[in-house]
N, C-alpha and C positions, 0 to 999 in steps of 0.2 A: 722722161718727159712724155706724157701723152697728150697729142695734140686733134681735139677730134674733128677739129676738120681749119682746112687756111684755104685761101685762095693761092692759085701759082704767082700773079702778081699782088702785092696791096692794094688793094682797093679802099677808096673814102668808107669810112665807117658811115652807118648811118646816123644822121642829124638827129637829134631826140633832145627834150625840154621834159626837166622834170620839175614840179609844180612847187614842191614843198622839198627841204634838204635839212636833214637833222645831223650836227655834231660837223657841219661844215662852216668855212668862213663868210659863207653867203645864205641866204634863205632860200634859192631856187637858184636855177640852172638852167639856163636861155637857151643853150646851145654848145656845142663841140667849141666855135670857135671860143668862146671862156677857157677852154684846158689846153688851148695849143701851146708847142712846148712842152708837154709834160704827159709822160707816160699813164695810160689811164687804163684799170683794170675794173671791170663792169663787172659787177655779178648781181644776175638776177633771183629771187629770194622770198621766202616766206615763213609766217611763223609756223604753221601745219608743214612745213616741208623739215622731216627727222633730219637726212641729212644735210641740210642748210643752218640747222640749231647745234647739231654734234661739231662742224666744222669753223665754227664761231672762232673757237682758241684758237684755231691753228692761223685761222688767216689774222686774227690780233697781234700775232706773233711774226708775220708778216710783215703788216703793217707799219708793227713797233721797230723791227728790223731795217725799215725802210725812209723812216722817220728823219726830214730835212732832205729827203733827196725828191727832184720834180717827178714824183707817182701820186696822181689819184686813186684812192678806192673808192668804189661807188657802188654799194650793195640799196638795190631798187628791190623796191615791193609795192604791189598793187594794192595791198592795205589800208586803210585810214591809223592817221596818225594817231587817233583815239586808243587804238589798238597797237599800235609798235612802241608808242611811249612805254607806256607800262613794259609790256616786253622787252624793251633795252633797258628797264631797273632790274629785268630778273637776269635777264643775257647780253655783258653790256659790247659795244660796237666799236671800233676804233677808226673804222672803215667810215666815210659821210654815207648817212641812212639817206635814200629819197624815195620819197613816199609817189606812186606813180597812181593815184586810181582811174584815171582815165584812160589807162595802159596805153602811151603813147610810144613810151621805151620797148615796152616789152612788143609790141605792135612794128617796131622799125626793126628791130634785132630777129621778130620772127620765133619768139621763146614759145616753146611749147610744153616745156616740162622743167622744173627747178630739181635743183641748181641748174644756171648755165652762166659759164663766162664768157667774156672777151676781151681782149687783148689789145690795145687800140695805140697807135705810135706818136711821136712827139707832133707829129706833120696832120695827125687826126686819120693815119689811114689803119682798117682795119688789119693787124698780124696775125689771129688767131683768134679761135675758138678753143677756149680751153679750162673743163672743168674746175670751178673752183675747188675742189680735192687732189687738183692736180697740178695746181700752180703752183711753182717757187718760188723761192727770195731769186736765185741764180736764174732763173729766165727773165726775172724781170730788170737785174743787172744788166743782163744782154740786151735785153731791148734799152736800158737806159744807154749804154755804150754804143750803141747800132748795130748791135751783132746778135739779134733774135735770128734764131734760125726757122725760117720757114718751111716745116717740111711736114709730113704726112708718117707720123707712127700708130700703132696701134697693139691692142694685145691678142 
């Protein structure tokens, strides 16, 4: 597991509203309070970003893996949906797409560079920063169980 960065305690994730949601049960996303309860794995995303398009399978796989248990995926991009449509016919998403162009998300999380994930807990509090290439099915078991470990690795 590489975890590139957590706080010593959880702290609230922050509050973010995304405008537009593709391939989810709703059309937008008010708030955190909507997913409480349920483990939520944030990756932020684009279609010029190589490794954000190569890692597509793997977190499908994921996803699929994880399918009926309470985990959101929630892969955000600052894109117009004019633009990711098409793109989810060529590369498709299993993850709910939200479309952020007013970077509200990426503005609260503080994203400077894609990929970046985060790890977010049943309660809404932030567990982890952690590479979407470096996410598992088994850490996010743990966090379904309450047994994420919080700790500080690196290579």
């Amino acid at each position: 597991m590489l975890v590139l960065s957590v706080s010593a305690s959880a702290a609230p994730a922050p509050d973010f509203r995304v405008a537009k949601l593709i391939g989810a049960p709703t059309a937008k996303l008010s708030g955190l309070k909507e997913l409480k309860g349920k483990i939520v794995y944030v990756e932020f995303w684009a279609t010029w970003c190589a490794p954000c398009v190569a890692g597509i399978p793997r977190m499908n796989g994921i996803v699929e893996a994880l399918k009926g248990e309470p985990v959101v995926f929630l892969a955000v991009t600052d894109e117009p949906a004019s633009k990711i449509q098409p793109f989810l016919r060529k590369y498709p998403m299993s993850s709910w797409v939200g479309i952020d162009v007013e970077r509200s998300a990426l503005k609260a999380f503080k994203v400077k560079a894609r990929p970046s994930g985060f790890l977010l807990g049943k309660d809404g509090a932030l567990l982890a920063r952690i590479s979407p290439e470096k996410i598992t099915e088994a850490e996010l078991r743990q966090a379904l169980a309450g047994n994420f470990e919080n700790h500080f690795l690196s290579r």
